[in-house]
N, C-alpha and C positions, 0 to 999 in steps of 0.2 A: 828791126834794124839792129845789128851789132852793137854795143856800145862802143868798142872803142873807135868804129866807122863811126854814128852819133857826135862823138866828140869831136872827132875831126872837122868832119862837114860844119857844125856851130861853131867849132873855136874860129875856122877858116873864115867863116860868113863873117862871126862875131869880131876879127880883127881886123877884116879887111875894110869894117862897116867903120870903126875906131877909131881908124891911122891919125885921121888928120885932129882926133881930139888928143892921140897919144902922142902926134909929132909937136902939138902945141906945149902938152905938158914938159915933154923933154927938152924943149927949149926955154921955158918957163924956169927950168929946174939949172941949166946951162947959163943963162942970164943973171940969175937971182944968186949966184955962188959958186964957188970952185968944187972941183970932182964932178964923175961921171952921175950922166944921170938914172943911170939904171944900179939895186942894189941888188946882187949877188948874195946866196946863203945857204949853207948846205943844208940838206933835207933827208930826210929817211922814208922812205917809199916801199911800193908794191914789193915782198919778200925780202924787208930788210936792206933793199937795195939803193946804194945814197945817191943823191943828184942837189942839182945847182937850180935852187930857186930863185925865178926871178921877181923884182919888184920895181917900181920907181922909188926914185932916194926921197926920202923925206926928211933924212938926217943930216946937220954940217959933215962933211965930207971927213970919215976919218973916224969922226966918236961915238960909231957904234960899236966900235972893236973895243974902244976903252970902258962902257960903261957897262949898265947889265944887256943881259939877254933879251932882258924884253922893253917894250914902250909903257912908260911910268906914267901915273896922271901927272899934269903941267910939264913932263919931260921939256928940259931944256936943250935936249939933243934937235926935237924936231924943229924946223923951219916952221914961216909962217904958211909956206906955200905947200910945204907937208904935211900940215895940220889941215888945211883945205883937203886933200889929195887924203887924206886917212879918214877924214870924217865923211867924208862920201865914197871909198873902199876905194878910189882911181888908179890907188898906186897898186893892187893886185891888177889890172887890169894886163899887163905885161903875163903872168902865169897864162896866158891864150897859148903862148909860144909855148911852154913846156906843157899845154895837152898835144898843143902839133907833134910834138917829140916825142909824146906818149908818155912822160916824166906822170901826169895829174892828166885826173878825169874834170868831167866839170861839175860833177856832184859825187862828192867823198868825201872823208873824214881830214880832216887838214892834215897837211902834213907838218910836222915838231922837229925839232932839233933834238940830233942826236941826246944830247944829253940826260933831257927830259925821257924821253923814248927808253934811254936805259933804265931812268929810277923807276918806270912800267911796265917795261921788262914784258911782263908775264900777261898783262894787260893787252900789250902789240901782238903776241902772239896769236890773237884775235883779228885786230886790228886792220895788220898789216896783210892781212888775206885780202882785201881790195885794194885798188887804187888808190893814192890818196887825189883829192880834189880842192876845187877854187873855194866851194862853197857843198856846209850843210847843215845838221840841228843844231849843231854846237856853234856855227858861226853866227847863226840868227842868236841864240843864245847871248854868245856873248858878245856880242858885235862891240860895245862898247866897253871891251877887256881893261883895257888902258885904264881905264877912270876907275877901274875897281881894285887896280894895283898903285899902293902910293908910294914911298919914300924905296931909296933903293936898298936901305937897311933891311925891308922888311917887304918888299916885292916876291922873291924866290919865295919865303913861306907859305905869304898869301897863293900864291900860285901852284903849286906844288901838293899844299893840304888843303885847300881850297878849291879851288877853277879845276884844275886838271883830273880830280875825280870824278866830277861833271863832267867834264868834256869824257872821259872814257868810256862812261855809261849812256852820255849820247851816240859814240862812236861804234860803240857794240849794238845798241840799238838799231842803226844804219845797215852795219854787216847783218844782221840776223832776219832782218826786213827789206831790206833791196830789191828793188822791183820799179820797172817803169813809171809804174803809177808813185812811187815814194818818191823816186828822182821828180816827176813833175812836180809835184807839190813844194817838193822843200824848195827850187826853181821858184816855183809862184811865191813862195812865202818870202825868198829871199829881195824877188824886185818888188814885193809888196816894201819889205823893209828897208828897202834903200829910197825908194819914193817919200817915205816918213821920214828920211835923215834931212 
């Protein structure tokens, strides 16, 4: 089978099977706080090409534009009920909709913000020869990124000379090895590791 027919048919199965745990969240999310409950955020995808990532809000409504780029350990940005929703990945659950769209596969290389993407520049020129996806080694990897970035003085460095050289030699790894049988497995490993959250 095709992939990106593959991804459709499971993102399709996979949100149709969801709704009513995704219609709870969103009300959850509606109830608990002001602003919408889905968060928006641009993305750099297949051939450099940007799109609108979706997610569920896990942040007070508003202060993810003012603070860093990324999720801090103890962030005071996220909710209680965000912290719920990130420590068991819920709030990706929403990217189903952008493989429908064709935006993301459901196993590839995450997709980054711009920003980042540029300081790698030469890195993505790799990269960015697949799809990007929900989930892969770098996600099992770092599943729990947050807790390994602290203060916001000193998050971008951590991240930047740290995390993200990893993450690029997992991502090149992925490109260079792709294959059915890879996508299954990093699959298996990922509801392996979400069953242990």
């Amino acid at each position: 089978m095709h992939k990106r027919l593959f991804d459709f048919v499971v993102a399709a199965i996979a949100l149709t099977s969801i709704l009513p745990l995704l219609i709870i969240c969103v009300a959850i999310i509606k109830l608990t706080g002001r602003g919408p409950a889905f968060f928006v955020q641009e993305r750099v995808g297949l051939n450099w090409r940007r799109f609108r990532m979706l997610k569920l809000r896990t942040m007070t409504a508003g202060t993810s534009k003012d603070g860093p780029h990324l999720t801090t350990r103890n962030d005071a940005r996220v909710t209680t009920f965000g912290g719920f929703l990130r420590k068991r990945k819920l709030d990706e659950l929403p990217q189903l909709i952008n493989v429908l769209r064709g935006d993301m596969s459901i196993i590839g290389p995450r997709p980054e913000l711009p920003r980042y993407v540029e300081m790698f520049r030469k890195d993505y020129e790799t990269v960015l020869r697949v799809k990007p996806g929900i989930t892969d080694y770098a996600s099992i990897e770092f599943k729990d990124e947050s807790e390994l970035l602290e203060s916001p003085e000193t998050y971008e460095k951590r991240y930047v000379e740290g995390i993200m050289p990893a993450k690029m030699k997992l991502y090149k790894e992925y490109v260079a090895e792709q294959s059915w049988k890879v996508d299954l497995r990093i699959l298996m490993r990922t509801m392996a590791s979400l069953v242990k959250t």
